[in-house]
C-alpha positions, 0 to 999 in steps of 0.5 A, a space after each residue: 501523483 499523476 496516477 493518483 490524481 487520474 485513479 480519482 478521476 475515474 471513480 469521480 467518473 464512475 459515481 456520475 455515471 452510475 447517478 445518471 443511471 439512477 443508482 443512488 442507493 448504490 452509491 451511498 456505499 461507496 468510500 475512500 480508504 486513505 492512511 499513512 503506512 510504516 513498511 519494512 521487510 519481515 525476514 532480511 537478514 544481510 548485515 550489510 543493509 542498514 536500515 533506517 526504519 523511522 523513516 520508511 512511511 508511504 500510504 494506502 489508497 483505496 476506492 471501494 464500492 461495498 456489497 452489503 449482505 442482508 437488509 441490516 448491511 452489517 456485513 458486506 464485500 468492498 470491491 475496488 481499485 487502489 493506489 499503494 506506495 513503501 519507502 525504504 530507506 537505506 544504505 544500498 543503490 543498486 538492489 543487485 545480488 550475487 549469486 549467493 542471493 547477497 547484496 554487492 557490496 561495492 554498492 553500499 554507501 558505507 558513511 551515513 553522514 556523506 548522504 542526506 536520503 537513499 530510498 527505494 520507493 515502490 508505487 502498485 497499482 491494487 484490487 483490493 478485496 474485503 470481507 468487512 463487518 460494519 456496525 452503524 450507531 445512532 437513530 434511524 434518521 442518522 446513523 454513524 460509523 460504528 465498530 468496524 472489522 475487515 479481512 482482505 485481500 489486496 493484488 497489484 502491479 508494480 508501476 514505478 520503482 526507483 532508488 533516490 540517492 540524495 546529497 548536499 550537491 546532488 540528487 540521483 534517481 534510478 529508474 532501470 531496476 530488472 530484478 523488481 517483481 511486478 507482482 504484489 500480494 498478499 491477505 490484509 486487515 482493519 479493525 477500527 470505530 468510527 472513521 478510523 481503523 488500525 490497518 496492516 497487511 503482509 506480503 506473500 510475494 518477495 519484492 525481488 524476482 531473482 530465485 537465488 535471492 532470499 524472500 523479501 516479503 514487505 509488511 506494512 502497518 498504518 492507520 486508514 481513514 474510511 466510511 466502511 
């Protein structure tokens, strides 16, 4: 929440600076992208990993300033800086593999009903880039958010990873995980009417760095709530 709270600080800073420099009609473009998100891995396959899917949701965030093409603005580039965070709920701790590229398997929590929640919780730090398409509706004194569709492209850093482990006694979090890529990326999209858009993304970099590890490549699916 603290790097949250500080990413909105430093657009609210911006849009001050930019109106004491007389850029109002810069500014009307910019918008907050924010929407609960589903994430899973795509192509895993250790039996030995239970998922529990139902219960994987995070969030997207995004503070963009959109480039409008033309005098029409329907099209335009939304540039800017985002928060994202996936939740995975599952049956394993540690996220260390053998040399075969499996999970360890005395690291597995083998009776569901001895635990209340283990997840692996990763937070990145993003640029999002979008080429977005944005029809308005209404007169020409006031205009609302029409159909709406974008591809993008989203690049970030990992900032925090760490497993919470929770029992009806205790609560266990680690935080020392060597083999997390930092690196997330991958192309993204929304299509929506209004302030609401149906919005997904995949991952061509595997959640985990170690080359004998089969790709774990995240997907995310969710609904954004936004101007643009």
């Amino acid at each position: 929440m603290k790097k949250i709270s500080a990413l909105l600080l430093c657009f609210l800073a911006l849009q001050n600076y930019a109106f004491s420099q007389g850029f109002s009609a810069t500014l009307k473009h910019s918008s907050i992208q924010i929407g609960p998100t589903y994430s899973n891995w795509s192509n895993y396959n250790d039996e030995k990993i239970d998922m529990r899917e139902t219960s994987n949701l995070g969030f997207d965030l995004a503070l963009t300033q959109r480039f409008p093409f033309g005098k029409k603005e329907i099209t335009g580039l939304n540039v800017g800086l985002g928060v994202s965070n996936v939740n995975l709920h599952t049956n394993f701790r540690t996220w260390e593999f053998d040399e075969d590229g499996a999970v360890l398997g005395n690291h597995i929590l083998m009776d569901p009903d001895k635990y209340l929640k283990n997840k692996l919780s990763l937070t990145y730090i993003e640029i999002p880039l979008e080429l977005s398409f944005a029809a308005k509706r209404g007169d020409s004194t006031k205009t609302k958010p029409g159909f709406k569709f974008a591809l993008g492209w989203r690049t970030g850093i990992c900032v925090d990873a760490h497993n919470k482990y929770k029992t009806e006694d205790a609560i266990d979090k680690r935080k020392d995980f060597d083999n997390i890529n930092r690196l997330r990326y991958g192309p993204t999209v929304r299509i929506g009417f209004g302030m609401f858009s149906i919005y997904g993304r995949y991952d061509l970099s595997s959640t985990f760095k170690a080359t004998n590890v089969p790709n774990y490549n995240l997907y995310s699916a969710g609904i954004i709530f936004s101007g643009y």
